[in-house]
C-alpha positions as CSV (number, residue, x, y, z in Angstrom):
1,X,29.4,10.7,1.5
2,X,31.4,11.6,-1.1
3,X,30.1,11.1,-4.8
4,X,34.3,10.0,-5.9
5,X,35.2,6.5,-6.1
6,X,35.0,4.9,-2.4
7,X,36.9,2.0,-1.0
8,X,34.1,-0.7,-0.6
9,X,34.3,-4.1,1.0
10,X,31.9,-6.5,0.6
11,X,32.0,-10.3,2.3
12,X,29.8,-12.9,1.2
13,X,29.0,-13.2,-2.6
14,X,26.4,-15.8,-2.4
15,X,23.3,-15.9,-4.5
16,X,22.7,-12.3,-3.5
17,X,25.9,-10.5,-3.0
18,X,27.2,-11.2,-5.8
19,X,25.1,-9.2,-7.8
20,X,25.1,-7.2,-5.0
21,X,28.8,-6.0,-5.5
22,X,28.5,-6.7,-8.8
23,X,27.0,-3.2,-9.1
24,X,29.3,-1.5,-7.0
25,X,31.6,-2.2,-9.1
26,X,29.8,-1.2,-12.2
27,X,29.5,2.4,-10.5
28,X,32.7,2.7,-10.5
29,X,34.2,2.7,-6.7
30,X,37.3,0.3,-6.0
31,X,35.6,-2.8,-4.3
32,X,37.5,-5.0,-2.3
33,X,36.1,-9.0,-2.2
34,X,36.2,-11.8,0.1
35,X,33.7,-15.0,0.7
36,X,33.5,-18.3,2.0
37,X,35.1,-19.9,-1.1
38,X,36.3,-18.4,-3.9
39,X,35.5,-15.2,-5.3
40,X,33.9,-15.4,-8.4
41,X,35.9,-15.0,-11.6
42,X,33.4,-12.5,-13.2
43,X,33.5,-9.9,-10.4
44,X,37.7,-9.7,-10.7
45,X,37.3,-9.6,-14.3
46,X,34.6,-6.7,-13.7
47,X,37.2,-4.7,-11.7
48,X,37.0,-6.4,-8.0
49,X,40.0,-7.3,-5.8
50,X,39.9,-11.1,-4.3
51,X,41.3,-10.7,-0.6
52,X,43.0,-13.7,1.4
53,X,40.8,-12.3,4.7
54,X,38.1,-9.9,5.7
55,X,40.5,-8.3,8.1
56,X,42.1,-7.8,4.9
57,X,38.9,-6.2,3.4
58,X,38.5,-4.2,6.2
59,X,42.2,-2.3,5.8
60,X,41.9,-1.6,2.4
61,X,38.1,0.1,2.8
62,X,36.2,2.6,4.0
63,X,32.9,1.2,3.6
64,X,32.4,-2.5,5.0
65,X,29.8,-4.6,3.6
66,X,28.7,-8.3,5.3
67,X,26.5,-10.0,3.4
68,X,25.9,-13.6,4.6
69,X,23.3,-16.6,5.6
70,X,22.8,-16.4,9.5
71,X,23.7,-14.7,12.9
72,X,26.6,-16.6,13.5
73,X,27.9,-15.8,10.2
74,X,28.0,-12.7,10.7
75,X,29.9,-13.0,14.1
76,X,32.4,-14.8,12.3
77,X,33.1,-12.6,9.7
78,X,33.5,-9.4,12.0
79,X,35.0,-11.2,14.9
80,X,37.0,-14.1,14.2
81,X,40.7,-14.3,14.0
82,X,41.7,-12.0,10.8
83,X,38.0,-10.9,10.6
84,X,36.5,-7.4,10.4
85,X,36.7,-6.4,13.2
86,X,40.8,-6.7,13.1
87,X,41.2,-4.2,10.1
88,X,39.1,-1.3,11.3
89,X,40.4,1.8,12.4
90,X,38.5,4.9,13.0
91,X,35.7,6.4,10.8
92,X,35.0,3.7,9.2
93,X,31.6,2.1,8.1
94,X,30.3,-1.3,8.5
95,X,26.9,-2.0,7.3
96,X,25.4,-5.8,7.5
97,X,23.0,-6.2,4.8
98,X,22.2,-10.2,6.2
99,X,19.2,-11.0,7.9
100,X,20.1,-12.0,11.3
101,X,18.8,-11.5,15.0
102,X,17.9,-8.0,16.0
103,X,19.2,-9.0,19.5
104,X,22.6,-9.9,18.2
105,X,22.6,-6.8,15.6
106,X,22.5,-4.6,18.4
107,X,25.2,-6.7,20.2
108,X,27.7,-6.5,17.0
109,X,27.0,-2.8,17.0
110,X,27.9,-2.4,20.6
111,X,31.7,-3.7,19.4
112,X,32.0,-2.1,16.0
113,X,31.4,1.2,17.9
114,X,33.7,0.7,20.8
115,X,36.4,0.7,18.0
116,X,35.5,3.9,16.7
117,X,33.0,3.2,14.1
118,X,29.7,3.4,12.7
119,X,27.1,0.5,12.0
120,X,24.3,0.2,10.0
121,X,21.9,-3.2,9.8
122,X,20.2,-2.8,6.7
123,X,18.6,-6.3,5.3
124,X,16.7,-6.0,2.5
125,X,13.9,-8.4,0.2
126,X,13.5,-8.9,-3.4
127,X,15.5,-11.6,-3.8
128,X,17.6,-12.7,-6.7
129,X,15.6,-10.9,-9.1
130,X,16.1,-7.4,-6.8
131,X,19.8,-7.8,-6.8
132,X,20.4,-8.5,-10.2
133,X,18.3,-5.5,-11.2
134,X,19.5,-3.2,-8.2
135,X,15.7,-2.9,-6.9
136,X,15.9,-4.6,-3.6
137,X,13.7,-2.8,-0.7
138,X,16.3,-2.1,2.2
139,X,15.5,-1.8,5.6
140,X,18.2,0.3,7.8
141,X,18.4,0.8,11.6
142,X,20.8,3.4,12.8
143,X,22.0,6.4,13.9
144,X,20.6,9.0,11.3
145,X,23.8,10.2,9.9
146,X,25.1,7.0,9.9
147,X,22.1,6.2,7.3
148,X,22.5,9.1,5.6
149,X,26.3,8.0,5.1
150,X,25.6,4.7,4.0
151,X,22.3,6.2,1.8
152,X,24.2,6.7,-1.6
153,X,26.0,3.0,-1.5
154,X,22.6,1.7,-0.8
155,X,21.2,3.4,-3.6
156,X,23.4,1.5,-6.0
157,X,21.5,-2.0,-5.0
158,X,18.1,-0.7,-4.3
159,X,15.2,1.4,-4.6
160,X,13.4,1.7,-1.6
161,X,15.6,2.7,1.4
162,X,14.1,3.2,4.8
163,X,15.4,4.3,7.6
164,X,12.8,2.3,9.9
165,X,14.6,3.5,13.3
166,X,17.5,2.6,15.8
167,X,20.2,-0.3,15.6
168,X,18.2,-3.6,15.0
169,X,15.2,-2.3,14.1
170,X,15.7,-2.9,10.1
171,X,16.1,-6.9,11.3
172,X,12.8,-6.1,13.0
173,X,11.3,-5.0,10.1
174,X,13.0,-8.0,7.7
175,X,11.2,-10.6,9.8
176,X,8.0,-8.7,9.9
177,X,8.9,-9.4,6.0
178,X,9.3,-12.5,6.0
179,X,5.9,-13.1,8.0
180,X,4.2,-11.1,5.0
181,X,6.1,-13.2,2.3
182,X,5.5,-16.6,3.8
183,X,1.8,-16.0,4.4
184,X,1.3,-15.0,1.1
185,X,3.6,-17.7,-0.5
186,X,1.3,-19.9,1.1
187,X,-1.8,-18.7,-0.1
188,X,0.0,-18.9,-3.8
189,X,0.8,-22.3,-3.2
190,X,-2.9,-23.0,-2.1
191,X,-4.5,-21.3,-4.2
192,X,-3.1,-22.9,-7.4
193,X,-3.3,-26.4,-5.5
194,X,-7.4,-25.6,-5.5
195,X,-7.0,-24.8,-9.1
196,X,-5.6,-27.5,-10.8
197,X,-7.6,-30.2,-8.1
198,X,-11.0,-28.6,-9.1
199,X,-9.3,-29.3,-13.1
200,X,-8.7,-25.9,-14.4
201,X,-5.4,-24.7,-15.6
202,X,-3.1,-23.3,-13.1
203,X,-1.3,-20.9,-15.7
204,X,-4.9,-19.8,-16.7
205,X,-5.6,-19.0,-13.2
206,X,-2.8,-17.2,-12.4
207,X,-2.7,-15.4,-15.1
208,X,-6.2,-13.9,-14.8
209,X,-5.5,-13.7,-10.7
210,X,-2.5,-11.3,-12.0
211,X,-5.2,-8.8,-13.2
212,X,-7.2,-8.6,-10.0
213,X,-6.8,-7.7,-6.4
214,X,-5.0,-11.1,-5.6
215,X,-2.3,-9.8,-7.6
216,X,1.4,-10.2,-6.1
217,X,4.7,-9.9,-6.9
218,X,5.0,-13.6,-5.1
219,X,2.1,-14.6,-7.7
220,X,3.6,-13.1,-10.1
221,X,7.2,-14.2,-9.9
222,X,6.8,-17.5,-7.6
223,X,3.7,-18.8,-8.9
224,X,5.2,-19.0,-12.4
225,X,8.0,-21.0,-10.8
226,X,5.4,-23.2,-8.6
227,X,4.2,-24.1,-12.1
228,X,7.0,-23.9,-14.3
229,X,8.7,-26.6,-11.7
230,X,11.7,-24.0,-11.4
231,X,13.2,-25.3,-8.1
232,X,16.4,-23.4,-8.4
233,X,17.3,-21.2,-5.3
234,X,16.5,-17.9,-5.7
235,X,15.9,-17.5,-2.1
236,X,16.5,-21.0,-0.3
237,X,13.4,-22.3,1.8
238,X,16.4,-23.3,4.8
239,X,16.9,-19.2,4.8
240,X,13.4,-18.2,5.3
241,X,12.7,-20.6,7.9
242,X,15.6,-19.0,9.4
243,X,14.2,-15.9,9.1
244,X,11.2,-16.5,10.5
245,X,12.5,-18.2,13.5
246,X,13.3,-14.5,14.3
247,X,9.8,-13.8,14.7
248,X,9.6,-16.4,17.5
249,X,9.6,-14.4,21.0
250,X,12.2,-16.3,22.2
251,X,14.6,-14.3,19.7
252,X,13.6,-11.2,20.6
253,X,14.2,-11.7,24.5
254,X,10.4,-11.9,25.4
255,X,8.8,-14.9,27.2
256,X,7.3,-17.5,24.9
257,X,3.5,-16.9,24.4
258,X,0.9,-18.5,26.2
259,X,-2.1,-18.0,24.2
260,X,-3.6,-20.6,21.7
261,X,-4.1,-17.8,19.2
262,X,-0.1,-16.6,19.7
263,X,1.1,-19.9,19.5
264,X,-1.1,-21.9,16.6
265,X,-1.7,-18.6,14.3
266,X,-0.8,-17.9,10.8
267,X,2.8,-16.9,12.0
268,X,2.9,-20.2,13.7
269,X,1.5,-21.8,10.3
270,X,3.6,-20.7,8.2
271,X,6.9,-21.4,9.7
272,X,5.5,-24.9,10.1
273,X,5.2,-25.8,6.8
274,X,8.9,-24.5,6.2
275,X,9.8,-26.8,8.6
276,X,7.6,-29.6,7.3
277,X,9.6,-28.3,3.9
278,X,12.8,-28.3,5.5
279,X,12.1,-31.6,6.7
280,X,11.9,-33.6,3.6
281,X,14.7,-32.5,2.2
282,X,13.2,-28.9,0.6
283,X,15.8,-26.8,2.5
284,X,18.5,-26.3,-0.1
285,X,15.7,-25.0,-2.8
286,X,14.0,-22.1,-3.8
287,X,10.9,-21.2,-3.1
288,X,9.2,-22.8,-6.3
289,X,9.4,-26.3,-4.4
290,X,6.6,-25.2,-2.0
291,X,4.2,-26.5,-4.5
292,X,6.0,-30.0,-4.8
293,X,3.9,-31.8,-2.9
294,X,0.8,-31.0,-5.0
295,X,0.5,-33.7,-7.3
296,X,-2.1,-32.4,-9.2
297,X,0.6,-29.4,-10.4
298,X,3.4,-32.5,-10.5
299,X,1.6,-35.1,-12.2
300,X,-1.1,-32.9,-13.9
301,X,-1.7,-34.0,-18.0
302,X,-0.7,-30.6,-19.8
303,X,-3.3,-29.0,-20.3
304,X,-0.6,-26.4,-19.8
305,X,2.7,-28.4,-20.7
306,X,4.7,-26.1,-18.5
307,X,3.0,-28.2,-15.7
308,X,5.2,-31.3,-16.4
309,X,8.1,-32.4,-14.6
């Protein structure tokens, strides 16, 4: 791919796109912007061109990025009436950076290629933190030279860019991600429950956890904001039980297990208690409200005064 400014769409500027784009733009290439609601003011003032339509998006780039919540999202904004979809023509790119069904992914592929195109699925963790600071790990499935196409546009928002394998199998690895993630958020969470119910101080013990094998980017980064009471979305709970309902065999095509170990293990667990979350009314928060019903890091007397509410 040329190394001259490209035409770059990018639809959806949530929490994540929009620092997403944001550095597309910085680079220099001529982005072209549309989202659910409006686009926001400091990406036009950065350089970025508001669109009344992703079809719209589509004509005026080469490279098409999606970048939004869930599978049907994403079928919108290719397929809907003035979608994607409408404002390709030949040789053009589309690359879905959403974390969505692998079943579906290869689905949406099927169509973008019939109209003479490539596709790329290429989710991708780190959360906000990764796209502010363009270090996001990105997981691609693909033809080979369609990743090495997309490669240097990726490179712009990430670090670590894998080609894992065929179309679908970078969703595959996302929600073999999100397992990881949720198991280990969990442990966090416990963990620094035991803490501060066996009255030490759960800053203390994450900070000396930080300097030993337990040490995480999810301690690091989450645990703070488990303690620090720092609910804010980063990465909403709602999305990562959505992502982890992708793990389920159902979503993959398979027959649903059978076996008690299958069905009640730590996948099971986890997606659970982001249920359970989801349930009371967690959903729209980040992942920081995990800890919220520990009262012991609620209520706690500050021994650490970051611990109050």
């Amino acid at each position: 791919m040329s190394t001259s400014p490209l035409n770059i769409g990018f639809v959806g500027l949530g929490i994540m796109g929009t620092p997403m784009a944001g550095h597309l733009i910085k680079a220099g290439h001529h982005v072209h912007l549309r989202t659910r609601h409006q686009v926001p003011d400091e990406l036009v003032a950065a350089g970025g061109t508001a669109c009344a339509s992703a079809r719209e998006v589509a004509e005026r780039s080469d490279v098409i990025i999606t970048m939004v919540p869930d599978t049907p999202d994403v079928g919108q904004a290719l397929f809907c009436e003035h979608g994607v979809a409408e404002g390709l023509s030949p040789g053009k790119l589309v690359i879905d950076m959403s974390s969505i069904s692998p079943v579906e992914t290869k689905e949406y592929a099927r169509k973008i290629e019939a109209l003479g195109c490539d596709y790329l699925d290429a989710p991708v963790s780190g959360g906000d933190v990764g796209a502010k600071n363009a270090t996001l790990s990105i997981m691609c499935g693909g033809k080979p030279e369609v990743f090495e196409r997309a490669r240097p546009v990726l490179a712009l928002m990430g670090r670590n860019i894998t080609r894992v394998g065929d179309t679908g199998d970078g969703q595959t690895c996302k929600v073999a991600n999100q397992i990881v993630v949720a198991l280990t958020i969990n442990a966090v969470a416990e963990g620094l429950l035991f803490a501060a119910r066996a009255g030490a101080d759960p800053a203390r013990v994450r900070e000396a956890l930080l300097g030993g094998l337990a040490s995480s980017r999810i301690l690091d980064i989450l645990g703070e904001r488990m303690i620090r009471r720092t609910f804010e979305p980063g990465f909403r709970i709602a999305l990562h039980q959505k992502d982890l309902k992708g793990s389920e065999p159902r979503a993959h095509g398979r027959a649903p297990a059978r076996s008690g170990a299958a069905r009640h293990g730590h996948r099971a667990a986890a997606l659970q208690r982001l249920r359970g979350a989801w349930r009371i009314g967690l959903g729209p928060l980040g992942h920081g409200a995990r800890a919220r019903k520990a009262r012991q890091l609620r209520n706690r007397p500050s021994r650490a005064s970051t611990l109050n509410p």
